[in-house]
C-alpha positions as CSV (number, residue, x, y, z in Angstrom):
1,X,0.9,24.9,23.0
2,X,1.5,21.4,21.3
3,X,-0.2,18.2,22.5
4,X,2.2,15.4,21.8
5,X,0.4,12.6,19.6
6,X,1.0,9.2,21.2
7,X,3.1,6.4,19.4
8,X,1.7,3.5,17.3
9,X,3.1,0.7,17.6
10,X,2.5,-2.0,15.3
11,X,3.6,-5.5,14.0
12,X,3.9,-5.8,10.2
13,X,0.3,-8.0,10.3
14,X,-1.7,-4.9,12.1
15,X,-0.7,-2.5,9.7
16,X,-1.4,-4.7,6.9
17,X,-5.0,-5.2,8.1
18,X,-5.2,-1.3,8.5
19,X,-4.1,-0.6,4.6
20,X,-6.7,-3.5,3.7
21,X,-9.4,-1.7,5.8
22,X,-8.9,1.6,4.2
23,X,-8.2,0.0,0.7
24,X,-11.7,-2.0,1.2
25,X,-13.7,1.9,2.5
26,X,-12.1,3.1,-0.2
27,X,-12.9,0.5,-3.0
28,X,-16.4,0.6,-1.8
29,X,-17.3,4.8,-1.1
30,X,-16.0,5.0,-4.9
31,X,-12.9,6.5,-3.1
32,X,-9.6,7.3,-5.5
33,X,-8.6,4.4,-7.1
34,X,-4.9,5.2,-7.1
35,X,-4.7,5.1,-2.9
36,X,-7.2,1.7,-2.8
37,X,-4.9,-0.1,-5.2
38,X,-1.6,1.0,-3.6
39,X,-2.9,0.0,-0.6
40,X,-4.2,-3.2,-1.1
41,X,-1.7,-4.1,-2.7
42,X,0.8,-2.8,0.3
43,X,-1.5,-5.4,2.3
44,X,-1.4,-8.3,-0.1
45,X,2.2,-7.9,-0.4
46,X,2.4,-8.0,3.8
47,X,0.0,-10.7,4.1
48,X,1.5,-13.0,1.4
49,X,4.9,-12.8,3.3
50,X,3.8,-13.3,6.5
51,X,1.4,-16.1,5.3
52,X,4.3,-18.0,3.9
53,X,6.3,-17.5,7.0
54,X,4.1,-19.0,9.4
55,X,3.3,-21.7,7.2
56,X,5.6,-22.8,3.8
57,X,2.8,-25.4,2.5
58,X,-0.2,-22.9,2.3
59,X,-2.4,-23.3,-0.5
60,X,-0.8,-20.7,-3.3
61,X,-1.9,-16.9,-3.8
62,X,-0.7,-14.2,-6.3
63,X,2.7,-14.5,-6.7
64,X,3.1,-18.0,-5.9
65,X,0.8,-19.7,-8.2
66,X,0.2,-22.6,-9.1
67,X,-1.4,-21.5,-12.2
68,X,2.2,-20.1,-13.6
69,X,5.1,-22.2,-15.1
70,X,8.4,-21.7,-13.2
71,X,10.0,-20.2,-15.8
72,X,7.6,-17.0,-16.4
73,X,7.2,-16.6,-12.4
74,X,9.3,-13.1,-12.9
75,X,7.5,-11.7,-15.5
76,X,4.5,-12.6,-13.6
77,X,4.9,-10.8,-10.8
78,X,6.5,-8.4,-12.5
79,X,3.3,-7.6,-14.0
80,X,1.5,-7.8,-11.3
81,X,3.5,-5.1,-9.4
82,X,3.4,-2.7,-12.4
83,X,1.0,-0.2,-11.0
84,X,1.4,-0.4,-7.4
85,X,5.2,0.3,-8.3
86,X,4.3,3.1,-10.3
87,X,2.4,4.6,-8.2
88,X,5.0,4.6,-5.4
89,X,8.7,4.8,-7.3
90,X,9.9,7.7,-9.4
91,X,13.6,6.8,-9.3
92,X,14.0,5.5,-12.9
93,X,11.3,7.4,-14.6
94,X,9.8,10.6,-12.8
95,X,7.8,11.6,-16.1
96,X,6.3,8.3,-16.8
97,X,2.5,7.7,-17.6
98,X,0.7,4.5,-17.3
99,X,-2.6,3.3,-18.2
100,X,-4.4,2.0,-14.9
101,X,-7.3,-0.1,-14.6
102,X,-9.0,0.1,-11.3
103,X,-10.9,-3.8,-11.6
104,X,-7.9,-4.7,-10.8
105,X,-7.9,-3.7,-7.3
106,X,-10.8,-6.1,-6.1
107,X,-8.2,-9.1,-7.0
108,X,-5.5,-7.7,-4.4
109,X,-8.3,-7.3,-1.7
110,X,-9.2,-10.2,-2.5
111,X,-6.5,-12.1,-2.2
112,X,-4.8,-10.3,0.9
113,X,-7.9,-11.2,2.8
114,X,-6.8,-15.1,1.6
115,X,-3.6,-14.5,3.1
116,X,-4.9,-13.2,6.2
117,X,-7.6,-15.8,6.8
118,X,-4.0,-18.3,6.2
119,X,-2.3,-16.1,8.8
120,X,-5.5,-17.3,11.4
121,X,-6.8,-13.4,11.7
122,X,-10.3,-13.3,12.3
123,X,-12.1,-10.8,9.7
124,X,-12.5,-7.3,10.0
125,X,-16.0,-5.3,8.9
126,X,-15.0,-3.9,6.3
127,X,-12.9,-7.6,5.3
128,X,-16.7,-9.5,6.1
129,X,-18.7,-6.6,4.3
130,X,-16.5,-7.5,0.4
131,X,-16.4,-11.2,1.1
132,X,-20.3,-10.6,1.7
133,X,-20.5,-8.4,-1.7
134,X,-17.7,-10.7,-3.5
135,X,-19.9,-14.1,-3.1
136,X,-23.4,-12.0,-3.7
137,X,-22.3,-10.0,-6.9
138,X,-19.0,-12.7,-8.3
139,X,-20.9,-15.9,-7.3
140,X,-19.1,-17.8,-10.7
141,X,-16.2,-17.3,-8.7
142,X,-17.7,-19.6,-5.5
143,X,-16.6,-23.1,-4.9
144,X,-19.4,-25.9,-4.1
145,X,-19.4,-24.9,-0.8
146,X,-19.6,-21.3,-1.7
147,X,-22.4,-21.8,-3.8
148,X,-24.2,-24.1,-0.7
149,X,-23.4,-21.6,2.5
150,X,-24.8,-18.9,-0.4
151,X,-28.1,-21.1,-0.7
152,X,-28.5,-22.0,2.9
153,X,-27.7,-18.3,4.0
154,X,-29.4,-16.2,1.5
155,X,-32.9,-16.5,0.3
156,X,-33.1,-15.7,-3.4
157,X,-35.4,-12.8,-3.1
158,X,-32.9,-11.0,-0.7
159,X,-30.4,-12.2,-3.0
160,X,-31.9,-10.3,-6.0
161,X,-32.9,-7.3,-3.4
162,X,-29.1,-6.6,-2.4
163,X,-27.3,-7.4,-6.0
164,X,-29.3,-4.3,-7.1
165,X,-27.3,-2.4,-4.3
166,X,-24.6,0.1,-5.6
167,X,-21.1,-0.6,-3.7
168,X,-21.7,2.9,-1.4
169,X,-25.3,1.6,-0.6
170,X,-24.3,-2.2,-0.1
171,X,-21.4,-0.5,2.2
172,X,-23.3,1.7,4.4
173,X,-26.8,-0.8,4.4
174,X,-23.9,-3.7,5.7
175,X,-22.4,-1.5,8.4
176,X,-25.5,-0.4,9.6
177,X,-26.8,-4.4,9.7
178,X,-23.7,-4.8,11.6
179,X,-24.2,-2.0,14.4
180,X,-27.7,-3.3,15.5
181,X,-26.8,-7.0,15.4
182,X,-24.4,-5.7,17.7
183,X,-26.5,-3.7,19.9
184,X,-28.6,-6.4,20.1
185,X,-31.4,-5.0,17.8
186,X,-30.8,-7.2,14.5
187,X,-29.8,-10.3,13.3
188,X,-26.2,-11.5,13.6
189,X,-24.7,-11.2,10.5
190,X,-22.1,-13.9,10.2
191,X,-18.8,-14.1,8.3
192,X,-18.3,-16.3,6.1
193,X,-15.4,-18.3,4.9
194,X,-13.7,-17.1,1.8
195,X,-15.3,-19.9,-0.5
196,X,-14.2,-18.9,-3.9
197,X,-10.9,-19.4,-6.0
């Protein structure tokens, strides 16, 4: 006897946000590398183009910079593909080897939860818990207001406490903070705005 599973259906933004999710579990239980970065990048890739759609004057992301000349755009983004393509092609070279760096995987996270905030989704858990770990452990990256919310939200000693967290514990400690608040039992933890690049 079979039980039939039920049908997702999904818009293009939902399943998006579910790759980010997993990408983000992933990036922070020290999951494989390979499936975070294919997947956030799936979800940047999604977000950027819906992002753009409902709004051609955004501020810029990845593959529309404003950091890049015109004329080296391609190669850009060619680069910037390399991996993700890599790891889900085999049409024009099934026996190819690459040399993967996993740091770079934070940067797609990063910037798909840009082009969601720019799509008007509200945040996710797992989306607040990295923006809350991004602006604790990168805050050279934060913008003037960054660095302020960061001041005014964070004492210092907490501040030290939690940068000494490994991602797992960070992960788990954040979830955790985020069950009781909503229970009732703990402080709400508020999300922030992305305040950095």
């Amino acid at each position: 006897m079979t039980t039939e599973t039920p049908l997702l259906k999904l818009t293009k933004l939902a399943a998006a946000q579910r790759q980010l999710r997993t990408a983000i579990t992933l990036w922070f239980t020290d999951g494989d590398p390979v499936s975070a970065h294919a997947l956030a990048f799936a979800a940047y890739e999604v977000l950027h183009t819906i992002s753009k759609k409902r709004n051609k004057y955004r501020r810029d992301l990845l593959f529309d910079s404003d950091l890049i000349k015109d004329e080296y755009r391609s190669a850009w983004n060619i680069r910037l593909k390399k991996e993700a393509y890599f790891f889900k092609h085999a049409d024009r070279d099934p026996d190819a080897e690459i040399e993967f760096n996993p740091e770079a995987t934070w940067g797609f996270i990063l910037y798909a939860l840009l082009g969601r905030e720019l799509c008007g989704e509200p945040p996710s858990e797992e989306e607040s818990t990295f923006i809350w770990w991004l602006q604790i452990h990168e805050p050279h990256l934060l913008t003037e207001e960054g660095r302020k919310f960061m001041a005014d939200h964070m004492p210092v000693e907490v501040l030290d406490q939690v940068r000494g967290y490994s991602k797992p514990v960070f992960f788990q400690a954040f979830k955790e903070a985020q069950h009781l608040a909503r229970l009732g039992r703990g402080p709400r933890i508020g999300t922030p705005r992305i305040h950095m690049v």
